[in-house]
N, CA, C and O of each residue as an XYZ file, in Angstrom:
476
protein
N      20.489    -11.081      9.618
C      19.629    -10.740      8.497
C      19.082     -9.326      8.662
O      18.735     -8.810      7.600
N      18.932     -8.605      9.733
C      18.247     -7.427     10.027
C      19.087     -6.467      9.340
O      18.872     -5.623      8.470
N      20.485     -6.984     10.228
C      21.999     -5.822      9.625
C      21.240     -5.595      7.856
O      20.834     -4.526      7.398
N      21.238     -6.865      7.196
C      21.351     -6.859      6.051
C      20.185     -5.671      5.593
O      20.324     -4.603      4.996
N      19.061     -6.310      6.114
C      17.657     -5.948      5.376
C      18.133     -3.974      5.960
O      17.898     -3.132      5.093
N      18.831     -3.361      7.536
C      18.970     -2.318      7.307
C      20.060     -1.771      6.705
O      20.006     -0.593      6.351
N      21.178     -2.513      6.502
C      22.441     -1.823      5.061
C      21.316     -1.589      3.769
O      21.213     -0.417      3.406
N      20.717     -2.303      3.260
C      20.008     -2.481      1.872
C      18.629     -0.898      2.167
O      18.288     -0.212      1.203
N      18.273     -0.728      3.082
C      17.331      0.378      3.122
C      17.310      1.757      3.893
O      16.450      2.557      4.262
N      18.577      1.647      3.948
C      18.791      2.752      5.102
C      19.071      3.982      4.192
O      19.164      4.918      4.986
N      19.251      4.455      2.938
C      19.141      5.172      2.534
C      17.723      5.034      1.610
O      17.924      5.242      0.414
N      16.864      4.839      1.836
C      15.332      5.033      1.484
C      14.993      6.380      1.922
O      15.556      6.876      2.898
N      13.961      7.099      1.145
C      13.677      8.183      1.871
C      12.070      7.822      1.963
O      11.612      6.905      1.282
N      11.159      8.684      2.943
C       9.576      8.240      2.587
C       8.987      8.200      1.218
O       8.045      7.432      1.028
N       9.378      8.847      0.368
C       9.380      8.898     -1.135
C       9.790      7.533     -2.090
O       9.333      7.321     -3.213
N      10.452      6.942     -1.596
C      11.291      5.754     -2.080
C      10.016      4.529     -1.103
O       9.530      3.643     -1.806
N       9.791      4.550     -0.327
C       8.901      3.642      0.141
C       7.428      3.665     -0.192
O       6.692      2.680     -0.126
N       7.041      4.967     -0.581
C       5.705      4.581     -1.007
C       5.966      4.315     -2.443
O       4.902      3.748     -2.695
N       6.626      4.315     -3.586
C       6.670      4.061     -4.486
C       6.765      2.669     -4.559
O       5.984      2.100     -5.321
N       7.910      1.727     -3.642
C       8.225      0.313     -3.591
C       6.864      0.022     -2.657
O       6.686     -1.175     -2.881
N       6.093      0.325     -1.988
C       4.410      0.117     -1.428
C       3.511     -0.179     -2.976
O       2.866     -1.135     -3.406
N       3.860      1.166     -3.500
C       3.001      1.386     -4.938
C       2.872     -0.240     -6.044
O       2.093     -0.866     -6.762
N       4.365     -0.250     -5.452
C       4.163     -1.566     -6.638
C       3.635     -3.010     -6.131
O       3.608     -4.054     -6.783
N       3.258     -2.811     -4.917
C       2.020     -4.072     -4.593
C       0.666     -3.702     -5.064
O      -0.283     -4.448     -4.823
N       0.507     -2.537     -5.756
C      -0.842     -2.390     -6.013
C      -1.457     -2.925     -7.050
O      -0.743     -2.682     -8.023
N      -2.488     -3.584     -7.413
C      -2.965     -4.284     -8.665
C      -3.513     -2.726     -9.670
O      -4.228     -1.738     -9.507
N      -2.501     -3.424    -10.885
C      -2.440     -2.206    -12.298
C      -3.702     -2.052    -12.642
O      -4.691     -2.783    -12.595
N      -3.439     -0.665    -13.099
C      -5.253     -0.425    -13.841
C      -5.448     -1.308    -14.991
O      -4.467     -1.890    -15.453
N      -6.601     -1.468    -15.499
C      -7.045     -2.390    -16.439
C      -6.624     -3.936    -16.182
O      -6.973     -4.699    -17.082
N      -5.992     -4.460    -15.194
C      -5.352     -5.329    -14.914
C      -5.493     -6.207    -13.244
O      -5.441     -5.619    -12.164
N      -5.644     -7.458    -13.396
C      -5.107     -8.330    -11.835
C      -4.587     -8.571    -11.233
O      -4.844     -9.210    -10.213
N      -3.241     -8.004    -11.741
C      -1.996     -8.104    -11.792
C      -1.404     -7.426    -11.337
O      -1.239     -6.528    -12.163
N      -0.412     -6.987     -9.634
C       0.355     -6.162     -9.410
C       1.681     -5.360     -9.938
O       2.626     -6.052    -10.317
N       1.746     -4.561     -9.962
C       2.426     -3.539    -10.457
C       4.143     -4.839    -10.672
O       4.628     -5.201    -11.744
N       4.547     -5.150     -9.497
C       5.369     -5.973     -9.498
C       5.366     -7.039    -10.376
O       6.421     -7.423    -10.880
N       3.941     -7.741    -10.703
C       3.727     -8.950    -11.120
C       4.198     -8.679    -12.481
O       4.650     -9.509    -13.269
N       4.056     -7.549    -12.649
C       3.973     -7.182    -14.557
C       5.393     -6.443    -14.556
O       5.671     -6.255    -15.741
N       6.255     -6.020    -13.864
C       7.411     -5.774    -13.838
C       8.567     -7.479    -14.193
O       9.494     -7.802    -14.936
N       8.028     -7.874    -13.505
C       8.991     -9.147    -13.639
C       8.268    -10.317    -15.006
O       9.016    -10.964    -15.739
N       7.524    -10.348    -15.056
C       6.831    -10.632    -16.491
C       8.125    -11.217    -17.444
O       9.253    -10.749    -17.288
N       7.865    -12.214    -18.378
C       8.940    -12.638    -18.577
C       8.922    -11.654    -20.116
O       7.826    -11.117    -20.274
N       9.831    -11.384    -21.111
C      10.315    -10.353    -22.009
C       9.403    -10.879    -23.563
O       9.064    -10.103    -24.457
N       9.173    -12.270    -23.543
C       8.537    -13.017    -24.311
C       9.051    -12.986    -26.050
O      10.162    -12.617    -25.672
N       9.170    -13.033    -27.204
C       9.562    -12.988    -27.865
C      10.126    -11.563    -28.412
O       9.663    -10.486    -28.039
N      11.374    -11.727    -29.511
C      11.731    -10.216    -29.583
C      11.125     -9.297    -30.832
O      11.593     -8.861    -31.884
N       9.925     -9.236    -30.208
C       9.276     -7.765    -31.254
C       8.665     -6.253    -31.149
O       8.839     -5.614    -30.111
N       8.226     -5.914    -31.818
C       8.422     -4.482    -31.931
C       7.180     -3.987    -30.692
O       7.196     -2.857    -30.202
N       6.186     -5.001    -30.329
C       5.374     -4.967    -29.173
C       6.231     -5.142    -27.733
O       6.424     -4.389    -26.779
N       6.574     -6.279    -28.003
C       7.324     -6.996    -26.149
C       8.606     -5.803    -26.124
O       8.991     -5.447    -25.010
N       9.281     -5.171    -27.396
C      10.384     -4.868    -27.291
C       9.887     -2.928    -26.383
O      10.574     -2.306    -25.573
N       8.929     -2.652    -26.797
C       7.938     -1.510    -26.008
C       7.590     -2.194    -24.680
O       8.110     -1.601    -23.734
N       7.107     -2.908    -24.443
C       6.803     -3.296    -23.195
C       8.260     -3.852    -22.197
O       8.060     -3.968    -20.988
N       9.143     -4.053    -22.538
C      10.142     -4.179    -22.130
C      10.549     -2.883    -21.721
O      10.408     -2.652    -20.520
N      11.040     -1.945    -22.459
C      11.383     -0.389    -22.188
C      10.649      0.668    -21.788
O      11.141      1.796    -21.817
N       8.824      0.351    -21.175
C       8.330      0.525    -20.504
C       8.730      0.549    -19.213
O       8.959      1.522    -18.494
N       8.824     -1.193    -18.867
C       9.167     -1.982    -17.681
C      10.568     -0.951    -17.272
O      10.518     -0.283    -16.239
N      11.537     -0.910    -17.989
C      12.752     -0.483    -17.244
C      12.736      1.155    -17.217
O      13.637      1.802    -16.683
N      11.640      1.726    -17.835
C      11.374      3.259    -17.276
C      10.523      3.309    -15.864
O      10.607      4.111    -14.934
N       9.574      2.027    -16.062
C       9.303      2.251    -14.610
C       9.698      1.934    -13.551
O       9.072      2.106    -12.504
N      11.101      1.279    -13.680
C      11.840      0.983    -12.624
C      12.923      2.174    -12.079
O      13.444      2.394    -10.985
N      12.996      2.887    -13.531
C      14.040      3.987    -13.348
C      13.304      4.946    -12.476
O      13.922      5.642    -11.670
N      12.079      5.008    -12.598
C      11.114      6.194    -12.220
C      10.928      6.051    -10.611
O      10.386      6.756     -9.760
N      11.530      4.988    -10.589
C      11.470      4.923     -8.996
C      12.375      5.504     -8.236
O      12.143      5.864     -7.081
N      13.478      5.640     -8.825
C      14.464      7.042     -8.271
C      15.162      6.358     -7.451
O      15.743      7.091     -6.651
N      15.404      4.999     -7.267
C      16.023      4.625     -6.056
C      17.359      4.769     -6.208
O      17.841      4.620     -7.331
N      18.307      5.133     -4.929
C      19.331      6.011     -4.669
C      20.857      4.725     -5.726
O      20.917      3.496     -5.751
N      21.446      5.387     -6.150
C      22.309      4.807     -6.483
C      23.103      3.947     -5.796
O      23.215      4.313     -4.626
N      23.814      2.760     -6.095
C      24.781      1.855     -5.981
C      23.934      0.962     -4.486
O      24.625      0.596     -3.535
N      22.629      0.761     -4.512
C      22.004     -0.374     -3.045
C      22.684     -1.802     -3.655
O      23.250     -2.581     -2.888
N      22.587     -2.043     -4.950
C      23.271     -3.789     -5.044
C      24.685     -3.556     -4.287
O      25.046     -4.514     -3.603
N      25.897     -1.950     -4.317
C      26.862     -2.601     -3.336
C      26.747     -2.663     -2.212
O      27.751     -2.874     -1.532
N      25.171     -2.462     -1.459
C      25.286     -2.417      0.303
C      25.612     -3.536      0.721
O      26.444     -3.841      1.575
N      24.880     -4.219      0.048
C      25.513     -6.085      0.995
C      26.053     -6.936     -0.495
O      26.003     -6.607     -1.680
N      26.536     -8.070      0.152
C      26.938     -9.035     -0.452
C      26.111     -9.692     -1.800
O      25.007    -10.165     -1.533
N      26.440     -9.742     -2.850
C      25.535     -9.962     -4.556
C      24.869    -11.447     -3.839
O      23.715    -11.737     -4.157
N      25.438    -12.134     -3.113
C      24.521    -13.899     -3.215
C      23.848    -13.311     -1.975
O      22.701    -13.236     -2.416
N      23.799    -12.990     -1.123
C      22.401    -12.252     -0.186
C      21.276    -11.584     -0.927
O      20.089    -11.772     -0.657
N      21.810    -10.633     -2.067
C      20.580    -10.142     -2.631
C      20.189    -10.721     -2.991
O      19.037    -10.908     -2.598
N      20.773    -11.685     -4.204
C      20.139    -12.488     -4.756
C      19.170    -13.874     -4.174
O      18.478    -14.681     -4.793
N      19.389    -13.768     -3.136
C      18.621    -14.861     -2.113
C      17.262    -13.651     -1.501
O      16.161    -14.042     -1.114
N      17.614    -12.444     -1.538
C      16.361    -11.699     -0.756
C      15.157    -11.540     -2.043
O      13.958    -11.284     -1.930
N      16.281    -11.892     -3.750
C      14.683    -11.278     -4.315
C      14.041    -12.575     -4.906
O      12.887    -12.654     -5.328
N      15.102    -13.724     -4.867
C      14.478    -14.815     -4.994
C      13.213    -15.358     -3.907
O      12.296    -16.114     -4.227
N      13.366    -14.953     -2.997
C      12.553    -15.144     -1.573
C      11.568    -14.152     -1.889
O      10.396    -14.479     -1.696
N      11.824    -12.921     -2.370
C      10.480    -11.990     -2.715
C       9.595    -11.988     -3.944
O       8.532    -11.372     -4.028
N      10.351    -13.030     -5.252
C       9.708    -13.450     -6.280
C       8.802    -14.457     -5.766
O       7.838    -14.764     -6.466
N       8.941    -14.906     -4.864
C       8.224    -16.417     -4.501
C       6.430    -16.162     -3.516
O       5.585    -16.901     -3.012
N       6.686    -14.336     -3.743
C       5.533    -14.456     -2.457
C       4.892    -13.507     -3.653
O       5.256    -13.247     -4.800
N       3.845    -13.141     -2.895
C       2.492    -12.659     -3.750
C       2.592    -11.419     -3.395
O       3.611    -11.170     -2.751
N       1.749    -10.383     -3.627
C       1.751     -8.783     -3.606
C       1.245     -8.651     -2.028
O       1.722     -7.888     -1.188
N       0.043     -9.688     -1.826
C      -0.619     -9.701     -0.396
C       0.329    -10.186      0.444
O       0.094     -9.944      1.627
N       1.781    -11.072      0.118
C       2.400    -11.841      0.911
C       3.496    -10.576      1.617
O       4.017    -10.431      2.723
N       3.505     -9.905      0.511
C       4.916     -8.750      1.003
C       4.528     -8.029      1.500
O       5.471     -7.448      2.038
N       3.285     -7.386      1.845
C       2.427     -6.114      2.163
C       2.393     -6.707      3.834
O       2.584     -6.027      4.843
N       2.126     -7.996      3.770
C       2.212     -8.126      5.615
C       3.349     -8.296      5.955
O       3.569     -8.522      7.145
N       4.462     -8.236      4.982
C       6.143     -8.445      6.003
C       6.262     -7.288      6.931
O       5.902     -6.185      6.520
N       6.565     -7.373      7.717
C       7.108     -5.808      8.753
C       7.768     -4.871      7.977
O       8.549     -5.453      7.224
N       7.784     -3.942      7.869
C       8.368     -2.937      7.022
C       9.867     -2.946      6.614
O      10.193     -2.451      5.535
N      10.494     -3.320      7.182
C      12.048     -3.325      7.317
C      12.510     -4.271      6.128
O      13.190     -3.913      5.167
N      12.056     -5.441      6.352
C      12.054     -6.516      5.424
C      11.289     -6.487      3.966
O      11.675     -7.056      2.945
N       9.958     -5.579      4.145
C       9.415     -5.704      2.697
C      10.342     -4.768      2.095
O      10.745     -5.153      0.997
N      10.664     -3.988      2.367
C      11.544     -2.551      1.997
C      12.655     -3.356      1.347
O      12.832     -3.316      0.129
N      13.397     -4.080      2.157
C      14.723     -4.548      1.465
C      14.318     -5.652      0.515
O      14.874     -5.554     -0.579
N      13.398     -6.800      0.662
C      13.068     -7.638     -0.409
C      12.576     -6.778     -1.173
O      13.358     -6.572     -2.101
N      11.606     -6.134     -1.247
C      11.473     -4.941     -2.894
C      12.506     -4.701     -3.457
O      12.924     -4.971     -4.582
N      12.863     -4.234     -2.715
C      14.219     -3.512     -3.442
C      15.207     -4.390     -3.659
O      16.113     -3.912     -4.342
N      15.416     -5.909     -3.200
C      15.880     -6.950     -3.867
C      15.734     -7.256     -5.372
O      16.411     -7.419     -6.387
N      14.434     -7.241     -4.923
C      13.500     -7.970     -6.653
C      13.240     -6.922     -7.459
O      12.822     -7.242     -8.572
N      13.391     -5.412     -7.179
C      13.839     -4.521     -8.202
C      14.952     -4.671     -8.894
O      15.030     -4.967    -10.086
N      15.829     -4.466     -8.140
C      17.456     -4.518     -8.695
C      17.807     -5.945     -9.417
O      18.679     -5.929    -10.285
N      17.147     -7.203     -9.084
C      17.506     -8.496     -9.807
C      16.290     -8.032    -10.827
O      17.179     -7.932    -11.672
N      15.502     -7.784    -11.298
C      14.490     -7.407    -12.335
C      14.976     -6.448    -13.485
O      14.784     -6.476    -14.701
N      15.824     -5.408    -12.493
C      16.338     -4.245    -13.599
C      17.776     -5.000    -14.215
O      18.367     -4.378    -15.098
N      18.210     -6.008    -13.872
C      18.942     -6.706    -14.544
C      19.158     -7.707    -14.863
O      20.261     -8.217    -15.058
N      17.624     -8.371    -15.023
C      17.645     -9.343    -15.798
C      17.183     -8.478    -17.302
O      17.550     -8.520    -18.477
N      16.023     -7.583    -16.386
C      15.706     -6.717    -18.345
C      16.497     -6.306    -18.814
O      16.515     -6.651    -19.996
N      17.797     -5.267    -18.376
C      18.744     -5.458    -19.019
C      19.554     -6.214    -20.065
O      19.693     -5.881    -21.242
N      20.076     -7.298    -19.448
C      20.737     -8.318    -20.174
C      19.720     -9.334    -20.704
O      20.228    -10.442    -20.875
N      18.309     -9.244    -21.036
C      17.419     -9.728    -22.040
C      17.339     -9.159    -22.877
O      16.592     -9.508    -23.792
């Protein structure tokens, strides 16, 4: 699992980690971590959710993360690292050891930027 979690983050730069840090932070006006409201479900299709949707996937773009990390490892590993990182809380990922929160973020980014996608 380590191999994995370092194929999936080894091209991070310090720039790329405080941003995936950034998104454990609870949003302004809000209780809700940056993450929490990223994965948010798309909710009906109107001219509000359909803005808040294309919000969501600018601020995922804005994260700059390096092209092609879904081909570092295997698609049913990722998909098991962001299912495992949907399941924990903003406080839960912030105490993983670094290595691991790094690659589950960046799990549950990449399964997020394509589920909004194909919603």
């Amino acid at each position: 699992t380590r191999k994995l979690y370092e194929a999936l983050t080894k091209s991070l730069t310090a720039t790329h980690q405080r941003h995936l840090d950034d998104l454990l932070t609870v949003r302004e006006n809000s209780s809700a971590s940056s993450l929490a409201w990223l994965r948010q479900s798309a909710g009906t299709p109107n001219a509000k959710h359909i803005l808040i949707h294309i919000e969501r996937l600018r601020a995922i773009h804005g994260l700059e993360l390096p092209e092609g990390l879904e081909r570092s490892i295997h698609q049913n590993r990722l998909l098991k690292f962001a299912r495992e990182g949907s399941q924990m809380t903003a406080q839960h990922l912030r105490d993983l050891e670094p290595l691991r929160r790094y690659a589950t973020l960046v799990a549950v980014v990449l399964d997020t930027r394509a589920t909004l996608i194909v919603a």
